[in-house]
C-alpha positions in Angstrom: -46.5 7.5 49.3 -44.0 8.0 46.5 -40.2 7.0 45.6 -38.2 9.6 43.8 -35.5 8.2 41.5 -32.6 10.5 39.8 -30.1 8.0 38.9 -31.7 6.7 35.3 -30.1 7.0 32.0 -27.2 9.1 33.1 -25.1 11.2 31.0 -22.6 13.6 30.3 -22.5 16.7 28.5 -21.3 20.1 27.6 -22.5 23.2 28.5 -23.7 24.9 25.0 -23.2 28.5 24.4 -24.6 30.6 21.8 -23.9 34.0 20.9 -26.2 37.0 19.7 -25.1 40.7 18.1 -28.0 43.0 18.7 -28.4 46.0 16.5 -26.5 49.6 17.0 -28.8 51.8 18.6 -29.4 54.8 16.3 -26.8 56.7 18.8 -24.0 54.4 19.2 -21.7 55.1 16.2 -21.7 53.2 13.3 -18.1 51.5 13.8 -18.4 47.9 15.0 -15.9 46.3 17.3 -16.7 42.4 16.4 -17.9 40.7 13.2 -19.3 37.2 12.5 -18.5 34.3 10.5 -21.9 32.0 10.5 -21.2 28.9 8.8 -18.2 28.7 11.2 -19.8 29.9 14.4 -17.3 32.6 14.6 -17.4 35.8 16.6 -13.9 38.0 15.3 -13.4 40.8 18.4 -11.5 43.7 16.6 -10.9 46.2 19.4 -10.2 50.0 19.4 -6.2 49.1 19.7 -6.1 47.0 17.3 -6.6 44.1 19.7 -7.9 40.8 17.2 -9.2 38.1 19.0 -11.4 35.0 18.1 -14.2 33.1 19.6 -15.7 30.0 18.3 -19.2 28.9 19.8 -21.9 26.3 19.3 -24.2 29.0 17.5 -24.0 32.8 16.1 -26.5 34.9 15.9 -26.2 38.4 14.0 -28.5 41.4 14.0 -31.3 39.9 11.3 -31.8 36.3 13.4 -35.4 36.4 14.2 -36.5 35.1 18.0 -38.4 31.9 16.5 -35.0 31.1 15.1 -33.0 31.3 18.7 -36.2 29.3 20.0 -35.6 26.8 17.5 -31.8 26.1 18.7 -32.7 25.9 22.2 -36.2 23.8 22.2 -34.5 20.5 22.5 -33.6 21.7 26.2 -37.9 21.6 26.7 -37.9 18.0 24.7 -35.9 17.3 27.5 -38.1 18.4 30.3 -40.9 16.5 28.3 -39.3 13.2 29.2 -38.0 14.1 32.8 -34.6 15.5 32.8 -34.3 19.3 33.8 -32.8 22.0 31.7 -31.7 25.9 32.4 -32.1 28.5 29.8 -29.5 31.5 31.0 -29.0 34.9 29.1 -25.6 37.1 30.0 -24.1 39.9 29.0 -23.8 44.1 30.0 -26.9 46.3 30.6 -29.1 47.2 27.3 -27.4 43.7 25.5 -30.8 42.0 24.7 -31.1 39.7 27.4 -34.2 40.4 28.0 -36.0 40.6 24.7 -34.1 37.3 24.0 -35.8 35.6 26.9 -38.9 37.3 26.8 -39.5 39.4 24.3 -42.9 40.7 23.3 -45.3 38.6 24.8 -48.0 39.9 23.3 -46.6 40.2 19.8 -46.6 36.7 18.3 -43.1 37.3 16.2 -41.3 39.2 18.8 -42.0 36.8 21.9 -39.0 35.3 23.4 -38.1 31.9 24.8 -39.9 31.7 27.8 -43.4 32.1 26.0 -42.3 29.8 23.4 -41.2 27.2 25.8 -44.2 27.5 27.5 -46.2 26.7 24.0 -43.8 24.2 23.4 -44.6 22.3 26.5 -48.1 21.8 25.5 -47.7 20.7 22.5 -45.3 18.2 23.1 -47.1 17.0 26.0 -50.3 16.6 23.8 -48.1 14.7 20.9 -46.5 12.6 23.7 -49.6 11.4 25.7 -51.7 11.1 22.8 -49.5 8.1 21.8 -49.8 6.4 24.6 -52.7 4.6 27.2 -53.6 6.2 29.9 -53.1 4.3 33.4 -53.6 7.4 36.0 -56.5 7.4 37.7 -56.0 11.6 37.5 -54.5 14.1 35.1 -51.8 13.0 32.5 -50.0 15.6 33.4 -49.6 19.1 35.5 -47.1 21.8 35.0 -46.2 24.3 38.1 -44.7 27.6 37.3 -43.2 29.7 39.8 -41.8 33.3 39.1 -39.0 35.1 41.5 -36.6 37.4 41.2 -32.9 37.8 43.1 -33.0 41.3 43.9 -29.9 42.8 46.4 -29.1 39.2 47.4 -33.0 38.6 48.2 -35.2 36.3 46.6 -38.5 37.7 45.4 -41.7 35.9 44.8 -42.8 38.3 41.8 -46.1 36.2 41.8 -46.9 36.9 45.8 -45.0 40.1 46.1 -45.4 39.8 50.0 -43.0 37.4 49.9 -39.9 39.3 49.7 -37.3 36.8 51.5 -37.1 33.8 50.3 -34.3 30.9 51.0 -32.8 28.5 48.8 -32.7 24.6 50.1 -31.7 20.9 48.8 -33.6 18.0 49.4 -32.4 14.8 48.5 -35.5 14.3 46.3 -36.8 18.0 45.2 -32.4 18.8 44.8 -32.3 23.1 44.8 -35.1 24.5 45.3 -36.4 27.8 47.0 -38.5 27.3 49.7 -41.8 29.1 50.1 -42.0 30.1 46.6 -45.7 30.4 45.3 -46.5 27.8 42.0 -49.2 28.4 39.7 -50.4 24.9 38.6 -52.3 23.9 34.9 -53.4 19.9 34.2 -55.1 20.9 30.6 -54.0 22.0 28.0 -56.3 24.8 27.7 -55.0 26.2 30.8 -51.5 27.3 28.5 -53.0 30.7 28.4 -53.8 31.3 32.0 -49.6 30.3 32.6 -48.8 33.5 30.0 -50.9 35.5 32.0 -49.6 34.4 35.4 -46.3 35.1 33.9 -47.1 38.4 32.9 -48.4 39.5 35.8 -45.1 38.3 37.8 -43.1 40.1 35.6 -45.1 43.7 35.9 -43.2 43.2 39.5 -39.9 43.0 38.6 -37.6 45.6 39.6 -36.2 47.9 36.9 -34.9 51.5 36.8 -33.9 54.1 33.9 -30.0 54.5 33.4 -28.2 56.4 30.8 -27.4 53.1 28.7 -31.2 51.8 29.3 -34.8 53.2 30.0 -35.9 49.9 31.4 -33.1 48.4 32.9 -33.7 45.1 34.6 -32.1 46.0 38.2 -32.6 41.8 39.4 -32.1 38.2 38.3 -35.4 36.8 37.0 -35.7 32.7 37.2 -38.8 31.5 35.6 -39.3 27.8 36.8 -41.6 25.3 35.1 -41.7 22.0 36.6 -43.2 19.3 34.1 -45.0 16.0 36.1 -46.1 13.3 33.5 -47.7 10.1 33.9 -45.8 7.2 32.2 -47.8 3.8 30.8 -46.2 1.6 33.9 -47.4 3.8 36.0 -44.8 6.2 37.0 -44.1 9.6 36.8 -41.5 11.5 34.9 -40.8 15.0 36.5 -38.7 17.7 34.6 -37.9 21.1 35.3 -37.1 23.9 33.1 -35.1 26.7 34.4 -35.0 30.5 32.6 -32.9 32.7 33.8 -32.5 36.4 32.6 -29.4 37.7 34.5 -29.2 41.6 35.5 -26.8 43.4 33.2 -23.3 43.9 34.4 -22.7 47.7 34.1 -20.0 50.5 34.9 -21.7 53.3 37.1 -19.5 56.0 34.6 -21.5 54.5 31.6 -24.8 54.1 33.5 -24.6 57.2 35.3 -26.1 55.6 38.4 -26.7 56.8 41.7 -27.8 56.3 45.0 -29.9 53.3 45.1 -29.4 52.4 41.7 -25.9 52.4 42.1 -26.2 49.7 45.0 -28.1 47.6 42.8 -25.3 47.7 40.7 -22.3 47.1 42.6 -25.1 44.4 43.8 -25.2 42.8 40.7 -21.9 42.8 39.4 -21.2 40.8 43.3 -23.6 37.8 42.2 -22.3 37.8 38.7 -18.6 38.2 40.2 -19.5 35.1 42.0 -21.0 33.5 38.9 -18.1 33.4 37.2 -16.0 32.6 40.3 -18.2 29.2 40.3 -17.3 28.8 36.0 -13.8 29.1 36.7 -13.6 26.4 39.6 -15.7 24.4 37.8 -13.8 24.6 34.6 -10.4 25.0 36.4 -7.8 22.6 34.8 -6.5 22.2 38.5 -9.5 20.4 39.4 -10.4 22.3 42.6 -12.1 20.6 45.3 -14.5 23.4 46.7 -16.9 25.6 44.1 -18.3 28.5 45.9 -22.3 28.3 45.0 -23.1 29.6 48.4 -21.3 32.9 47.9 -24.5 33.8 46.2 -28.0 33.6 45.7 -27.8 33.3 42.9 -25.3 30.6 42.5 -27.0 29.0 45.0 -30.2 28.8 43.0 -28.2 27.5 39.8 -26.1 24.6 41.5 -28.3 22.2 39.1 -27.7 24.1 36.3 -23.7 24.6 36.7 -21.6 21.1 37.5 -24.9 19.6 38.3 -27.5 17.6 36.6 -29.1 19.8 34.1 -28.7 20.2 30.7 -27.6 24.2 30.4 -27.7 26.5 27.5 -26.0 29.6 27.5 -26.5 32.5 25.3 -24.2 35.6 25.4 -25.6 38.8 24.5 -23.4 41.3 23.1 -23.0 44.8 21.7 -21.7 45.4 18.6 -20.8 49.1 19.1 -17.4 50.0 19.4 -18.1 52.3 23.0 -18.8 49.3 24.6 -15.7 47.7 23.2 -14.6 46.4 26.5 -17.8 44.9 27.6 -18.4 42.4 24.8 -14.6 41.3 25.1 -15.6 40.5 28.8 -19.1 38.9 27.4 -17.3 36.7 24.7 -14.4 35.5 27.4 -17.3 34.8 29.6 -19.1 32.5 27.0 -15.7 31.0 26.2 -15.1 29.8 29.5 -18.4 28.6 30.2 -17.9 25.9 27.4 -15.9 23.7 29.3 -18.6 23.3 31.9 -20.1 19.9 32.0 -23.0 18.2 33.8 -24.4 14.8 34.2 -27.8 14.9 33.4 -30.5 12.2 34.9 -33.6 11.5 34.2 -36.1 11.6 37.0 -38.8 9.3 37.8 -41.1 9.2 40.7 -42.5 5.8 41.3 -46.0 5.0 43.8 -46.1 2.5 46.5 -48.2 0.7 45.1 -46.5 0.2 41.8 -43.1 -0.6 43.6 -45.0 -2.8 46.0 -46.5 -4.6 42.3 -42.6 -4.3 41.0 -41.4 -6.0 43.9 -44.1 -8.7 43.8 -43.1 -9.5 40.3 -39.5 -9.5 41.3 -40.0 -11.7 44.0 -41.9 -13.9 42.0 -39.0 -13.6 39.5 -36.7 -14.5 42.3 -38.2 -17.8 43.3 -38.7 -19.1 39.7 -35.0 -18.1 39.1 -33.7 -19.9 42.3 -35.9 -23.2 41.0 -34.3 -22.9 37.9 -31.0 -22.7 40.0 -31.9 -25.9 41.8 -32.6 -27.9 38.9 -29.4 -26.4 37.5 -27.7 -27.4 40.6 -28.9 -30.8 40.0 -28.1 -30.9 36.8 -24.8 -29.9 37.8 -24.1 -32.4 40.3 -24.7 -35.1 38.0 -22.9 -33.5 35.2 -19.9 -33.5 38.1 -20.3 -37.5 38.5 -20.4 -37.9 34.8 -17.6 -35.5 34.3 -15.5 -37.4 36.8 -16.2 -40.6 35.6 -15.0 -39.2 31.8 -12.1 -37.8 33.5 -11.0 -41.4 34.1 -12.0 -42.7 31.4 -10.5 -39.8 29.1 -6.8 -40.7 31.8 -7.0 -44.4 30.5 -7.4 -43.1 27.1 -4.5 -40.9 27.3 -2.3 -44.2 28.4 -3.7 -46.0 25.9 -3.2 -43.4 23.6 0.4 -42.7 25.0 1.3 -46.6 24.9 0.2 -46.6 21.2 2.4 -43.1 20.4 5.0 -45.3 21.8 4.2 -48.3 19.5 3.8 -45.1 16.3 7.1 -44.0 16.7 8.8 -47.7 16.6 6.9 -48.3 13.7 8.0 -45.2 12.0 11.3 -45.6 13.1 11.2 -48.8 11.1 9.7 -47.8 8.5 12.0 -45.3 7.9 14.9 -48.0 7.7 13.0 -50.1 5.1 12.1 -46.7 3.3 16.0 -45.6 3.1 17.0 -49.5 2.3 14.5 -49.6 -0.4 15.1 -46.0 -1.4 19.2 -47.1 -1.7 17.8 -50.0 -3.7 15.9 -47.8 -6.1 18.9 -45.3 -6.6 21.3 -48.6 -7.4 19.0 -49.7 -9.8 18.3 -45.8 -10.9 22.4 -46.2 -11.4 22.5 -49.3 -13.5 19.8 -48.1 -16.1 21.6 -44.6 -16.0 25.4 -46.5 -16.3 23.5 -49.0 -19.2 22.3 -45.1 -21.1 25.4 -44.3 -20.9 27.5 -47.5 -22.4 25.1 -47.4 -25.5 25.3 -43.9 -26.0 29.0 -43.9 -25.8 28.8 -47.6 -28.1 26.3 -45.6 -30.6 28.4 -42.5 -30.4 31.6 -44.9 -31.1 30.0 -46.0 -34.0 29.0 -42.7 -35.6 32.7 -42.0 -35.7 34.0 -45.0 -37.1 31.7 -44.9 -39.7 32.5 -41.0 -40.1 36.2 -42.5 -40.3 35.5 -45.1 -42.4 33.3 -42.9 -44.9 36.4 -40.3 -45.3 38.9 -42.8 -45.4 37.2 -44.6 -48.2 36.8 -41.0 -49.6 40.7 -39.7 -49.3 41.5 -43.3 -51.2 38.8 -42.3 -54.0 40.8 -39.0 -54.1 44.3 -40.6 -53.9 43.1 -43.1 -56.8 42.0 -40.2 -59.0 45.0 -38.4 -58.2 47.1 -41.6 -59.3 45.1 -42.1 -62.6 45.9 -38.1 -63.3 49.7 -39.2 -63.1 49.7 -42.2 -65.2 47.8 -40.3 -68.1 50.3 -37.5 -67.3 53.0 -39.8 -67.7 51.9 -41.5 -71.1 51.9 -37.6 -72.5 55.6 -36.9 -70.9 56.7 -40.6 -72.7 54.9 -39.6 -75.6 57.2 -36.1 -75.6 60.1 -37.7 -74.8 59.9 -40.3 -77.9 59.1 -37.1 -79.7 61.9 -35.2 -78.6 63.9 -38.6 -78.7 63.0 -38.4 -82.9 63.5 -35.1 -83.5 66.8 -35.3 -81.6 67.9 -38.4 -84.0 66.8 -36.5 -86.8 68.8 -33.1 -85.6 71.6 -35.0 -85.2 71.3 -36.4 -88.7 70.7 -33.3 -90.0 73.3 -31.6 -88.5 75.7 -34.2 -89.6 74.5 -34.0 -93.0 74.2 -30.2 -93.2 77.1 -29.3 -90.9 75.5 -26.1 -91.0 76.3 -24.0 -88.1 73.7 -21.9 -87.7 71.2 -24.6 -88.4 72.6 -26.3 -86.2 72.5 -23.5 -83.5 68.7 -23.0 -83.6 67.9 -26.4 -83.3 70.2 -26.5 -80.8 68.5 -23.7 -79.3 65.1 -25.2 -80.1 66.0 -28.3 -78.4 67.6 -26.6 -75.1 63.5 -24.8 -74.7 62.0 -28.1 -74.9 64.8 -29.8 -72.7 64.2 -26.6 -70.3 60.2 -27.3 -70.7 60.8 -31.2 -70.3 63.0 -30.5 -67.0 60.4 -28.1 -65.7 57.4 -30.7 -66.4 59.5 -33.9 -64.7 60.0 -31.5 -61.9 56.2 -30.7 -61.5 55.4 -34.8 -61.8 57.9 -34.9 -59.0 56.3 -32.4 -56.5 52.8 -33.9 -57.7 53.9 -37.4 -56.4 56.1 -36.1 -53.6 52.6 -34.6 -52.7 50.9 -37.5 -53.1 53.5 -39.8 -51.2 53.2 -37.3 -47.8 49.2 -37.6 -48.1 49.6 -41.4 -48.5 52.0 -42.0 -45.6 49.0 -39.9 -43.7 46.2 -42.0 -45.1 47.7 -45.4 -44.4 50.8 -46.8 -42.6 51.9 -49.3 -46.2 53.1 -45.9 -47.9 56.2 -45.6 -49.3 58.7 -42.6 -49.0 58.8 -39.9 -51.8 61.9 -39.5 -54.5 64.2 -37.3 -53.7 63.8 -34.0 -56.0 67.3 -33.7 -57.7 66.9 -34.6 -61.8 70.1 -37.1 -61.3 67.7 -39.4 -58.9 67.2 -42.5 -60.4 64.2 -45.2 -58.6 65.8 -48.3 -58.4 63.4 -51.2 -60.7 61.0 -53.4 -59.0 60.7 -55.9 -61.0 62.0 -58.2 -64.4 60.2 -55.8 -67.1 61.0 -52.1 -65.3 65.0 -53.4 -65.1 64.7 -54.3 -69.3 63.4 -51.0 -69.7 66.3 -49.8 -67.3 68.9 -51.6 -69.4 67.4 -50.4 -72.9 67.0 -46.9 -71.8 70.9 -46.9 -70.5 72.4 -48.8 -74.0 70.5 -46.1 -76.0 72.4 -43.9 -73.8 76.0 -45.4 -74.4 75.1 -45.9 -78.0 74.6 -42.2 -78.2 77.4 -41.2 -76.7 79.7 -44.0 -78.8 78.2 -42.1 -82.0 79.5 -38.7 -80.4 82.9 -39.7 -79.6 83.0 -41.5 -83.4 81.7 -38.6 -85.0 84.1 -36.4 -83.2 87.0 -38.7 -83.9 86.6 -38.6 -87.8 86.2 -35.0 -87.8 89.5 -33.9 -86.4 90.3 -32.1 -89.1 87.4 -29.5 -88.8 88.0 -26.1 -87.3 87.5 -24.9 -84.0 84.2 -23.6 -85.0 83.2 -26.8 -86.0 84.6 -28.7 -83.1 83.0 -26.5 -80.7 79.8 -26.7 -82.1 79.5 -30.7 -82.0 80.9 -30.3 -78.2 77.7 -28.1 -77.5 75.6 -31.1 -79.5 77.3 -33.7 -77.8 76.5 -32.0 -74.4 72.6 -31.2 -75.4 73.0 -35.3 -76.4 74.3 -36.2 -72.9 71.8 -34.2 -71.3 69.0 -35.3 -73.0 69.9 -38.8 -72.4 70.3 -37.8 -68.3 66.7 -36.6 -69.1 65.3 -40.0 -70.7 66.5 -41.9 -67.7 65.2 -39.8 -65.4 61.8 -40.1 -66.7 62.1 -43.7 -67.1 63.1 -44.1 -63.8 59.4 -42.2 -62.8 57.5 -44.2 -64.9 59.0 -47.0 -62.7 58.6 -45.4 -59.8 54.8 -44.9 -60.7 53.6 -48.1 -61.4 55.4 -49.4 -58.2 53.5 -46.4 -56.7 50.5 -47.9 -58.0 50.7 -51.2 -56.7 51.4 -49.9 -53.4 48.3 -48.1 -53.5 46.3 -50.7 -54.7 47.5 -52.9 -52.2 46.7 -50.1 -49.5 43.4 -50.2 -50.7 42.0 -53.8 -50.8 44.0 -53.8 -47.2 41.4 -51.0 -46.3 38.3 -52.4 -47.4 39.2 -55.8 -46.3 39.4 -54.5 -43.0 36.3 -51.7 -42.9 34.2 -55.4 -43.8 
């Protein structure tokens, strides 16, 4: 006895869809209504009214695709079956579309064949790659494959390999899922036995209803399904069961085009009913509503593909369509069709039939897997228990060492807490002593600072009293020149007054006296520079040091009083030379009453350039005293100063 299992390595995918051009027939005219865009998968729909619509699919094919090439999209569907999931191969689209030779094809031409005999070949093959990898553990074949061909004819099922069996019903067994009962299966278990399937086929197909219409000589009048249902043994000892499903769909026509009557045109409305419902099923299923109910059982048909649409095959769809512009409105029904049918998805399973006895040598092992796990949980358990009494005992433990470790946070903070007085009393410590050394910086550099200055004093105080001394020396030579002049002038005076006594020349008389009033003029003008010189000097000195005297006054009548015994001799002399003079004059003037006017007049101007002069020598007598006291005073300044710089 054997267990069936579907519910391994589930999954979910889309329905794919591919579409096919076929060529214009040498009577359709040469204006297309669609064109293609390969690399893209694009199928442009350009309609007689300008109508411009777009539909993208998984594949394209044109005109010039060969059949081994539509084979070669679809074959993973039969690597599929190889390894136990099933898989439906549908063709759709109007009457005289290539549905047919798509599917089938030319069986007996090897380039021209079509899917189903390719699929068939492929079976084989991938069979014989797959077992021959692996040991064998069946006691019989490695594998069988069961082919059964019908046809849905007028909402009856058809055995086209037993053609008395003309009435067939569709059923669903929780293990077999759809399936048609009573249908008669041609069964191969070698691989030589591929042939004897073609033939089979063949034969089932040479029953297959078809009738001539204006659009096709051979048109296909019923749904063929070609089923092929793939058993292979697996190394543990179970079997992997696929089934591959090929379905060519009757064309869906328009009696006007097809000219059909009578029977023919029953078959027709026939047809276009199942494929009404067909795409009655697609639209629930795809419906963004999400309806509950999908109507497979308003067909055959639909009945038969429940697997294939919503269910748990893997489903490729190819759209056949005519390019020709007369059957414009067709291929936009085709294309929509295809378009919709994308958004169907199934959830494919693998299944695996296992024997008794293998399940019964599983469950042994399981078993035995069962007890040694439940030891391993009793020693665990154990384990466990005494981990418990341990962990308890460390819970107390780890509580007395969170006291402990509390009481000594406790003790921690104190300690910080005191340590952070000693740290701020030893930091204020630090800062005082910080303060002294910084206070100690300071008081030396203001000391050092100090004495940069007074030094800086000191050396341009010494250097103004250098200045002041050459300044004073500058005078005193000055001086010694002006007493030089004034003896000079003091002669030549003497000797213009005996001259002019002598002479009594008057205009001798006036250019001397003219010559004498210059150098008086020049004398006054050089006393009154010596006097701004030292009234200069005396302002800088009464800056430089606090013994300076006050300047002479500036008027030429100013006389310095003497400072000591020699200047006041000097004094005296300078004033009896004076009076002398002037008792000469008034002599002079006395003994020469008799002279004229002229005369007279003239001595007055001689006794006034006299009396002047005189005025003149005691005024520079009076700053030659004035200088030397000047110069004692700055003397004395001076050793003052350097006594008190040392």
């Amino acid at each position: 006895m054997d267990s069936f299992s579907r519910n391994r390595h589930s999954d979910i995918v889309l329905t794919s869809v591919r579409c096919r051009l076929r060529p214009l027939h040498c009577r359709e005219p040469s204006i297309k209504c669609v064109k293609t865009h390969l690399p893209l998968s694009l199928v442009v729909f350009n309609g007689p009214e300008g109508l411009e619509n777009t539909f993208k699919f998984d594949s394209v094919y044109d005109e010039d695709v060969s059949q081994q090439a539509v084979f070669n999209d679809v074959s993973y569907i039969v690597d599929a079956v190889i390894e136990g999931f099933n898989g439906t191969i549908i063709t759709y689209g109007q009457t005289g579309s290539g549905k047919t030779h798509t599917l089938f094809g030319q069986i007996d031409h090897a380039d021209l064949q079509g899917v189903v005999p390719r699929a068939l070949s492929h079976l084989f093959r991938g069979l014989s790659t797959t077992l021959s990898g692996q040991p064998s553990k069946c006691s019989g074949p490695d594998f069988s494959i069961h082919m059964s061909v019908v046809e849905i004819y007028s909402e009856k099922i058809r055995d086209l390999l037993d053609p008395s069996r003309d009435n067939l019903s569709v059923k669903q067994d929780p293990t077999r899922g759809i399936y048609i009962d009573g249908a008669s299966e041609v069964s191969v278990h070698d691989e030589l036995d591929e042939r004897q399937l073609v033939v089979f086929m063949q034969e089932g197909l040479r029953q297959r209803s078809v009738s001539a219409t204006c659009m096709n000589s051979e048109s296909s009048r019923s749904h063929c399904i070609v089923t092929v249902v793939v058993e292979r043994a697996c190394p543990d000892g179970s079997v992997k069961c696929g089934r591959l499903c090929m379905v060519d769909l009757a064309g869906s026509e328009r009696q006007s085009k097809t000219g059909a009557a009578a029977t023919t045109l029953a078959e027709g409305c026939q047809i276009n009913k199942s494929l009404s419902c067909l795409a009655n099923v697609i639209q629930a299923l795809t419906d963004d509503k999400g309806r509950s109910h999908v109507p497979y059982r308003d067909s055959k048909l639909t009945r038969v593909l429940q697997d294939s649409l919503g269910g748990s095959a893997r489903t490729v769809l190819i759209v056949c369509c005519s390019p020709s512009m007369s059957n414009a409105a067709e291929t936009l029904s085709t294309l929509r069709f295809g378009s919709r049918a994308q958004g169907l998805s199934n959830k494919v399973v693998m299944n695996q039939r296992i024997s008794t006895d293998v399940l019964s040598k599983q469950l042994e092992e399981r078993t035995s897997r069962v007890q040694e796990l439940e030891g391993k949980i009793t020693a665990v358990t154990k384990e466990l228990e005494t981990a418990h009494a341990a962990m308890q005992a460390t819970q107390i433990e780890v509580q007395m060492l969170l006291q402990s470790t509390k009481d000594l946070n406790s003790k921690l903070k104190a300690a910080e807490n005191e340590c952070k007085v000693l740290r701020d009393t030893f930091q204020v410590q630090v800062l005082v002593q910080e303060l002294d050394v910084q206070k100690q910086l300071i008081e030396d550099m203001k000391l050092k600072h100090a004495m940069e200055l007074v030094q800086q004093a000191a050396d341009g105080h010494h250097n103004h009293q250098l200045s002041l001394l050459r300044q004073v020396h500058e005078l005193q030579q000055e001086l010694k020149s002006s007493k030089v002049l004034v003896a000079e002038l003091q002669e030549r005076l003497l000797t213009a007054q005996d001259t002019n006594i002598s002479r009594f020349s008057e205009d001798i008389a006036i250019r001397d006296y003219s010559m004498l009033e210059r150098e008086l003029r020049m004398a006054q003008g050089r006393v009154k520079e010596l006097e701004d010189d030292y009234s200069l000097t005396s302002t800088k000195k009464a800056h430089s040091s606090p013994h300076a005297e006050s300047a002479l006054s500036s008027s030429p009548n100013s006389v310095l009083p003497p400072s000591d015994e020699g200047d006041e001799d000097a004094l005296t002399s300078n004033k009896a030379v004076v009076a002398e003079s002037r008792t000469d004059h008034d002599g002079q003037a006395l003994l020469d009453d008799s002279k004229t006017c002229r005369q007279n007049r003239r001595y007055s101007i001689l006794y006034r350039m006299t009396v002047d002069l005189a005025s003149v020598l005691a005024v520079i007598l009076g700053v030659t005293v004035y200088c030397k006291n000047f110069e004692r005073e700055v003397l004395k300044a001076y050793m003052s100063s350097d006594c008190e710089n040392i």
